[in-house]
N, C-alpha and C positions, 0 to 999 in steps of 0.2 A: 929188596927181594921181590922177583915176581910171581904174581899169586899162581896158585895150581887152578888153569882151565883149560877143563875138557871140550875141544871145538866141536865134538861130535853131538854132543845137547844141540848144540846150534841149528846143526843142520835137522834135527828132529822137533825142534819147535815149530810151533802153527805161524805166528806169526813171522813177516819178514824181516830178516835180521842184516845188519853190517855192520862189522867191527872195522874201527877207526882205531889208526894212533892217536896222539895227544899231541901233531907236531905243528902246534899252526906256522906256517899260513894254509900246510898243505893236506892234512887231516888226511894222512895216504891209509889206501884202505888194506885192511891184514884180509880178512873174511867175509862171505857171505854165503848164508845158505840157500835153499832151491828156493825155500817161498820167496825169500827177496829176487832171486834170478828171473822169477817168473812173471813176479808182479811189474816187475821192470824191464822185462823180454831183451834180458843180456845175459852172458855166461861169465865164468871167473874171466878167462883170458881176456876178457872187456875189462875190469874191475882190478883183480887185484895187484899192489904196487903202484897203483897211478891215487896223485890227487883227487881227491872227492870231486871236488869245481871241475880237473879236466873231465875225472869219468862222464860226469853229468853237467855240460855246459850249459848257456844260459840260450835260450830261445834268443835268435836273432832277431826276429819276428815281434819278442814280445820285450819292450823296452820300458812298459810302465809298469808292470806290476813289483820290481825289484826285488822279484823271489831269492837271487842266488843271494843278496845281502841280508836277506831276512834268517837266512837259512845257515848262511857264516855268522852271524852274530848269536843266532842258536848255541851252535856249537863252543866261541868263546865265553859264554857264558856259563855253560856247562864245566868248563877249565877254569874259572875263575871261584864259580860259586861253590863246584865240587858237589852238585844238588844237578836234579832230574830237571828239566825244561822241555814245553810240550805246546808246540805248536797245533790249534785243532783244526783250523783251516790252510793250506800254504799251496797256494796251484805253482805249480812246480811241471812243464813240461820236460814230456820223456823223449831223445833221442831216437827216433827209428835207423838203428841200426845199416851200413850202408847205402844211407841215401844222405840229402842236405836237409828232412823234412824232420816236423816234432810233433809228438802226440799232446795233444792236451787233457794232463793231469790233476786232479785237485787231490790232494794228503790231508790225514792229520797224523803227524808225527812228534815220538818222542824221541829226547837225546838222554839218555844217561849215564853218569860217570861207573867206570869200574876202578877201585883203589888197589891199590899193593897196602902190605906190612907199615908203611911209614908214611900214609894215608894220603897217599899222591894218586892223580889219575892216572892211572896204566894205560887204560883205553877205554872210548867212548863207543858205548852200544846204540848203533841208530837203529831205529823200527818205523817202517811205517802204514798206514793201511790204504789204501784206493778206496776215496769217497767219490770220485767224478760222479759216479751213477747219482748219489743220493743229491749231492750239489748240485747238479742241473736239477732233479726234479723239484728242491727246494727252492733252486733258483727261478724257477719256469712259477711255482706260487706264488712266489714273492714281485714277478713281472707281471704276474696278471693279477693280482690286488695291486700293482702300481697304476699296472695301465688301469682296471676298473675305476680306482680313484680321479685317476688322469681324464676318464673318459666321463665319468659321472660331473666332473668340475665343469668340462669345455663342454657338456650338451645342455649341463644347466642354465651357461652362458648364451650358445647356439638359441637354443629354446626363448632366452631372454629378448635373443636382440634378430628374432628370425623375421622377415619378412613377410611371411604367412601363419597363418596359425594351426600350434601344431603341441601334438600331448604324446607323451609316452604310460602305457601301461605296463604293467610286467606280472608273470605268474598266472595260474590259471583262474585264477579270481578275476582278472583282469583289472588289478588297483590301480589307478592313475599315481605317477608317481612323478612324472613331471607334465605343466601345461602353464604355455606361457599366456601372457594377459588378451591376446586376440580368442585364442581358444574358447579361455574362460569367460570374455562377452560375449562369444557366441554362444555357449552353454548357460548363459546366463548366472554363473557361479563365482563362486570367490575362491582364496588361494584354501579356504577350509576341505577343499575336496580331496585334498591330498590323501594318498595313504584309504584313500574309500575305492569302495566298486563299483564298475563301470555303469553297472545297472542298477545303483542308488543314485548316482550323478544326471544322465540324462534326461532332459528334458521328456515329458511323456509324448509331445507329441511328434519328436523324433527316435523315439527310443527302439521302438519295434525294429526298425527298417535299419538303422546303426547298427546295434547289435548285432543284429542277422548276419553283418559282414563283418564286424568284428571276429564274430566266433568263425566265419570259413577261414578268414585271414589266420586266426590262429592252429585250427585243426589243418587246414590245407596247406599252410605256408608261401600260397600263394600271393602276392599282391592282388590289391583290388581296385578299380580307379570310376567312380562316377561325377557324370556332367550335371552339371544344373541344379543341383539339391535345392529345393526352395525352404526357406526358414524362415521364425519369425523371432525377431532380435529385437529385445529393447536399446530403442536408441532416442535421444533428446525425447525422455518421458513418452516415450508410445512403443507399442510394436511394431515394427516394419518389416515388409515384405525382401527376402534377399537370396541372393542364391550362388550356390557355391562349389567348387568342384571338389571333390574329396578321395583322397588316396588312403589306402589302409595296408601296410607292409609291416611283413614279420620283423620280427625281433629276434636275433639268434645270438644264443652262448658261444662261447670256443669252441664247443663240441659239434657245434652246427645245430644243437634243438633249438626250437620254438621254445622262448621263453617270455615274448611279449608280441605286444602292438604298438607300432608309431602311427598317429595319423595326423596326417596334415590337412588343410582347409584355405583352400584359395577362394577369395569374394571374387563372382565374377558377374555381380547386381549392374554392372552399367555395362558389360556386351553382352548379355542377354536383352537388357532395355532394347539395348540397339540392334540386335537380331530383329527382334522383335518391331521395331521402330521400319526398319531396310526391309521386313516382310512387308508391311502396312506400304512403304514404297513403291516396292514392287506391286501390290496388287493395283495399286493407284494408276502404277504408269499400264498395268495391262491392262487394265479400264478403259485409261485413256488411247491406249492403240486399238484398243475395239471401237472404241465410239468412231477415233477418225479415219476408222475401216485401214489400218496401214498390214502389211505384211512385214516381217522381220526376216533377217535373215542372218546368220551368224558363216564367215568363209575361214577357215585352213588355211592359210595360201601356201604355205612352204608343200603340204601336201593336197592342194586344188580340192580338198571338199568342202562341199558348200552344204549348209544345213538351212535349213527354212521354215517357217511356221502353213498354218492348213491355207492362210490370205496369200502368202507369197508365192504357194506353189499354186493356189487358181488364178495368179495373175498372171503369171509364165505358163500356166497350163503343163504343168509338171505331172507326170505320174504321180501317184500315192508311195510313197518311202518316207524313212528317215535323215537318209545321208545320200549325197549324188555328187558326180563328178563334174565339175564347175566347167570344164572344158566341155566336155557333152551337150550336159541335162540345160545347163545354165545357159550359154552360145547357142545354141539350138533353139532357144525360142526365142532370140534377138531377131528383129526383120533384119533382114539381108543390108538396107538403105541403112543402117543405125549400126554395123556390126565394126564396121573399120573407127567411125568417130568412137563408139564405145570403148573400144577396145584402148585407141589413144588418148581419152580421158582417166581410166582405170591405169595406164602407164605411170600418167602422171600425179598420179594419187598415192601412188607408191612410191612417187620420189619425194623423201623428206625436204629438202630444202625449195621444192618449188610450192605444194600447197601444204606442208606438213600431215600428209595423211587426209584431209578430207576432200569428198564427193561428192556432189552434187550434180545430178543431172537428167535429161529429160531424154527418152526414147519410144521407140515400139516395141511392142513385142507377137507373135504369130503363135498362137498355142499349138501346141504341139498335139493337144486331143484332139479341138475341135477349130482352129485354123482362123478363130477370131483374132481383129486386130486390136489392141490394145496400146493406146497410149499409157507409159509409166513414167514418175518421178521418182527418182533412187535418190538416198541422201545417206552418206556414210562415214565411217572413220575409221581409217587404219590404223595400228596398235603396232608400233616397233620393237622387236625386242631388244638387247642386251647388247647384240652386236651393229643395232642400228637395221636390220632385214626387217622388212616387211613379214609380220607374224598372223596378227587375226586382224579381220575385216567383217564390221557388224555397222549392220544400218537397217533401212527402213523403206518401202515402196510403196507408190501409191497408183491406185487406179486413175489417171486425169482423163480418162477417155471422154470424159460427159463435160468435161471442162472444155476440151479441146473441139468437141464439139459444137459447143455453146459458142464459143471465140468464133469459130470458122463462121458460124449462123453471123453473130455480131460486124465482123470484117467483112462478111458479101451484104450483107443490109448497111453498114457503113458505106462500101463503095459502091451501091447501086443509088445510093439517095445522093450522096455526094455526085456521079453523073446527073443525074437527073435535075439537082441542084443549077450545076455549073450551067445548062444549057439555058436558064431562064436569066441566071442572073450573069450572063455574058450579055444579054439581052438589055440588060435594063442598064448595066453601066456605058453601052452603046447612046444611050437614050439619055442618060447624063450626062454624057459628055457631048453629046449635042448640044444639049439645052445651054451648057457654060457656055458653048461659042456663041451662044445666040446670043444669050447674058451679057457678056464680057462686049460686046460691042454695043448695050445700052445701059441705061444709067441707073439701074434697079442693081445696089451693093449688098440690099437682104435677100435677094431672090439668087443670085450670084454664091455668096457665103451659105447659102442654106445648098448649096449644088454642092458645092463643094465638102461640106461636111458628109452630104448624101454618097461622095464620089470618094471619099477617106473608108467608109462604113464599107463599102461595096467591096473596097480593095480588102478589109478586111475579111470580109468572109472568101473574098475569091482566096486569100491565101490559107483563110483555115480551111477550106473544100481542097483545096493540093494539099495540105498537110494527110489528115483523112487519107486521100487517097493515094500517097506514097507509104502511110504506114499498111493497107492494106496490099499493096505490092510487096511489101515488106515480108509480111505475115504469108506472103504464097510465094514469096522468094522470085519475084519477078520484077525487082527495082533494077533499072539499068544502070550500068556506073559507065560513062563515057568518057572514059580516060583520054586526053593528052597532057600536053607540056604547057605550062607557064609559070611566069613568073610571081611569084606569092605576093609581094609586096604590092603591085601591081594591083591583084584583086582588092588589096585589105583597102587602099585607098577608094576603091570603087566603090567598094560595101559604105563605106564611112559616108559618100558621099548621097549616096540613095538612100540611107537611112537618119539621114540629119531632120531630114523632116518628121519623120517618124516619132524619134524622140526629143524632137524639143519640147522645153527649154534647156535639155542635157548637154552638156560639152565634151567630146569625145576629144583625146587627149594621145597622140599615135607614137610612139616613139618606133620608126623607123630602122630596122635591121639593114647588114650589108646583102645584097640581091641574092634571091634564094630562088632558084627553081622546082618545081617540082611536078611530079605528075599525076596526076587523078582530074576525078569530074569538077572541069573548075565551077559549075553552075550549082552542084551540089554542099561544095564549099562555099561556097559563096554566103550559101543560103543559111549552114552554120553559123560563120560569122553574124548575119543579118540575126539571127533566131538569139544569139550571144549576147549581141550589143542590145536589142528589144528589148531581153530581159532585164537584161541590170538598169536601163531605165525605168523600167515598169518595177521594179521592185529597190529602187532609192529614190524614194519621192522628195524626199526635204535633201538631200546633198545631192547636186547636179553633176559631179565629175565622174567619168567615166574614162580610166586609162585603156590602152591595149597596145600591147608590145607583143614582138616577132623575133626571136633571135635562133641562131643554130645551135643546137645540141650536139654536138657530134656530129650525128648522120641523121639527123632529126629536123623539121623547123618546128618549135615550139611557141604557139599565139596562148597570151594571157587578155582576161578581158575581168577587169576590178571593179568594183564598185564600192561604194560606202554606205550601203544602206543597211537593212534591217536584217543582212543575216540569215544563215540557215543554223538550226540545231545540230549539235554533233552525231547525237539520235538519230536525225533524219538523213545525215549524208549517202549512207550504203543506198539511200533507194533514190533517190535524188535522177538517177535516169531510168526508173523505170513507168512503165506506160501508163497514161492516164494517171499519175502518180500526184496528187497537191497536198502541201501542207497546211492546211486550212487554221489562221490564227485572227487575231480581233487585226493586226492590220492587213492581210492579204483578203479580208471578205470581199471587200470591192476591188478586189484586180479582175478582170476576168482572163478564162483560160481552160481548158480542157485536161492539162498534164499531160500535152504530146509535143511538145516542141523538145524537151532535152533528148525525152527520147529518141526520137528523131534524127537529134545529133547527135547520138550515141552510136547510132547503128549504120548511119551515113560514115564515121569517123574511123567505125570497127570495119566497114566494106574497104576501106584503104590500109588495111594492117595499122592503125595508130590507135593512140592510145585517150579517153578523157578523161578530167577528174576534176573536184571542186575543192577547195579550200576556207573554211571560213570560220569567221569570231562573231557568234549571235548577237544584234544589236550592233554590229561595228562594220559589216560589210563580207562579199564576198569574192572569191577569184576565180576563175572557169579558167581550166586548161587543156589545150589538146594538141596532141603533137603527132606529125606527119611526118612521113619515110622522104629526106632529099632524093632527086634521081640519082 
């Protein structure tokens, strides 16, 4: 018999109601009143006659939580047990209604039996209530004590194994609540500070100054960042000087307040040393550019300005500024005679693979105030950037005017005594070489041998007086080069043979190339050669061999002249043909010489576009080489 029920209660209960048959699998629904329609935002013709599961299927979307089988086994249990069962949590989404989309619902529901006469389940009452709201906000607690734990574990970690040193405070007490072990040696404390306040912990003689930014960091919520902090830290039993950069950033809740302080501590005791160290540098080197009077000058070049100190611009006779246009201000005070070489050494200062950026070099300059001329020595380095372009250009200039001077003095008193020389002692070896003939035809061999030593001495000076006075030719650019045609091999045997005397007991040793032409001052070659072979005698006194070899390079003839003697230093090479230049050692004290002969051949070798250069093992011997343009 089935029991007498009023459907209309149903629909005037609070809570939301639906009645179920008892037919598993399909649990089809008989009823529901408005509050269930509502909470569930469907009407009967959605509802009633259709299975439960169809009414409300299972989110497509949502494959793990296993609501709809939570929610069937619900129900068979209710048929079985014939007792009430009450799901208090069950997210269970809701259908929205024509579309493919589903609400996300959280329930707690009950099932209960309703019996007939012969205590069978008639039909099962579901109810249930919409907790979502409460669920998220319990859930949302429950995430943020997970995450706080989460987050208290990894910063304790963090903190443990950070790199710099670093504390956290929290609260307006400002209790240290976490500080890892750098911190705490710099505070000089132990892990006992925990859970204390900021202003029982500090050191006193940083406390004032800390704090002060503590408290804006926390009232402002700004960050705070200071350089250099000096401190004094015990370390290996003493206190030491150190210092450090310090950051001070808020600390914020969910809600975004201010609820602490982090600060961290980076030691930056050895580049302050070194600031400090590069300052002391610096004042050294501007010291030292005042003492040797140089002017600096810093160039732009991608943008032509040139910058300069108060020395640089009175050497160019610059206006008074800071910044000037290098095409202008700069070229403008270059004399006119120096403007084209300049111009093509600065070319090639900027081409990295011929001198890699550096400069060196010697000009005039015409001030632009006041129209004096001025000899300068410019010495500099260009700075390439990224893509390999010439970027900054900084160097250094000197006044040589007084040098250049003094030289020019030196070179006309040089070549006026050197004239003046030659005319007495053209005289005398006239008179010598009389006397041999007279000699040489009577039987006096010490009167004879002393002539001829006198006539050996003679020659020498007559050729250091030409020496002399083709370097001062040199020096006023008035050396003549009397070019024609001959054959190279030609000379070398000529040289070999007029300088046998010279350096005996030495053995000159010729290894012979195939026939080489060439053109330039044969008389001035010559005299290289002669100035080549001299020396490697004069400077291998215990090994007598002397090779020299001639062969073609290319488009080159290339003479080597070797020796085995005593060597140059690898030190001393770069200067090796500069003027008046000797390298004075316990065995060259008694060679004699001046330091003008390589010169000499330096500048003899460079009037023919060639090239010279030395090679050598100290103590083992050296190689002189120079190489001429075939016609």
């Amino acid at each position: 018999m089935k029991p007498n029920i009023t459907f209309d209660a149903f629909y005037k209960a609070g809570p939301p109601i639906l009645v179920l048959k008892p037919d598993p699998p399909y649990f089809t629904i008989i009823e529901a009143n408005d509050a269930y329609l509502k909470v569930t935002s469907t009407t009967l013709k959605d509802l009633v006659g259709r299975p439960i599961l169809t009414a409300f299927p299972q989110n497509p979307n949502d494959k793990t939580s296993k609501n709809t089988e939570v929610f069937y086994n619900s129900l068979l249990t209710v048929l079985e047990t014939k007792k009430q069962h009450v799901l208090s949590i069950l997210k269970y989404d809701i259908p929205i209604r024509g579309t493919d989309q589903y609400e996300v619902k959280y329930w707690m529901v009950t099932n209960y039996p309703v019996l007939d006469d012969q205590d069978n389940v008639a039909y099962i009452v579901h109810t249930n209530v919409d907790v979502t709201s409460t669920y998220d906000f319990v859930k949302k607690e429950r995430i943020e004590l997970e995450v706080e734990d989460w987050t208290n574990k990894h910063l304790r970690e963090f903190f443990a194994h950070a790199p710099v040193a670093i504390a956290m405070l929290k609260g307006r007490e400002l209790k240290v609540e976490l500080a890892n072990a750098m911190m705490l040696e710099i505070w000089g404390k132990s892990q006992e500070i925990i859970g204390k306040r900021m202003s029982d912990v500090l050191p006193n003689a940083i406390k004032l100054e800390i704090l002060s930014l503590i408290s804006q960091t926390y009232c402002t919520g700004r960050s705070h960042y200071k350089e250099d902090i000096k401190m004094l830290i015990a370390r290996e039993g003493s206190f030491q000087e150190a210092y450090f950069n310090m950051v001070y950033h808020p600390l914020r809740d969910s809600s975004e307040r201010v609820n602490g302080v982090i600060i961290m501590a980076a030691e930056v005791t050895e580049q302050v040393n070194s600031k400090a160290e590069l300052l002391q540098e610096q004042q050294r080197s501007r010291l030292a550019i005042e003492a040797a009077d140089l002017g600096v000058f810093d160039m732009d070049v991608e943008n032509g300005i040139l910058k300069c100190d108060l020395r640089c611009k009175e050497i160019f006779g610059i206006a008074d500024g800071d910044v000037y246009d290098q095409a202008r201000e700069f070229m403008d005070a270059v004399h006119e005679d120096d403007k084209n070489r300049l111009v093509k050494l600065m070319r090639n200062a900027f081409k990295r693979p011929l001198l890699n950026g550096d400069y060196d070099v010697e000009f005039r300059t015409l001030s632009n105030l006041n129209k004096q001329l001025r000899w300068v020595r410019a010495k500099g380095k260009l700075f390439f950037n990224e893509q390999g372009m010439p970027g900054r250009f900084i160097g250094t200039v000197l006044d040589n005017t007084r040098q250049k001077r003094e030289e020019q003095l030196k070179n006309d008193f040089i070549a006026m005594v050197s004239h003046e020389l030659k005319t007495p002692l053209t005289s005398l070896k006239a008179y010598v070489q009389l006397m041999k003939r007279i000699e040489r035809k009577g039987e006096d061999t010490i009167n004879f041998e002393t002539l001829e030593k006198a006539d050996t001495q003679v020659n020498k000076m007559v050729s250091m007086i030409n020496s002399f006075l083709n370097i001062s030719r040199l020096e006023a650019g008035g050396i003549v080069i009397e070019k024609s045609s001959f054959e190279f091999n030609a000379l070398i045997l000529e040289v070999i043979e007029e300088v046998k005397a010279i350096v005996d007991p030495h053995v000159i040793t010729f290894q012979q190339a195939e026939e080489l032409w060439i053109t330039g001052d044969r008389n001035k070659i010559g005299q290289v050669l002669t100035n080549l072979l001299s020396n490697a005698a004069k400077y291998s006194i215990h090994n007598r061999d002397i090779s020299l070899n001639c062969c073609r390079k290319e488009s080159r003839a290339q003479v080597s002249v070797a020796d085995r003697g005593m060597g140059i230093r690898e030190s001393d090479l770069p200067y090796l043909f500069a003027r008046f230049q000797r390298f004075e050692s316990a065995e060259t004290k008694n060679i004699s010489g001046f330091g003008i002969g390589l010169y000499l051949c330096a500048e003899i070798v460079k009037s023919h576009n060639g090239e010279i250069w030395a090679e050598s093992e100290y103590g083992h011997g050296t190689t002189m080489f120079f190489e001429l343009p075939i016609r």
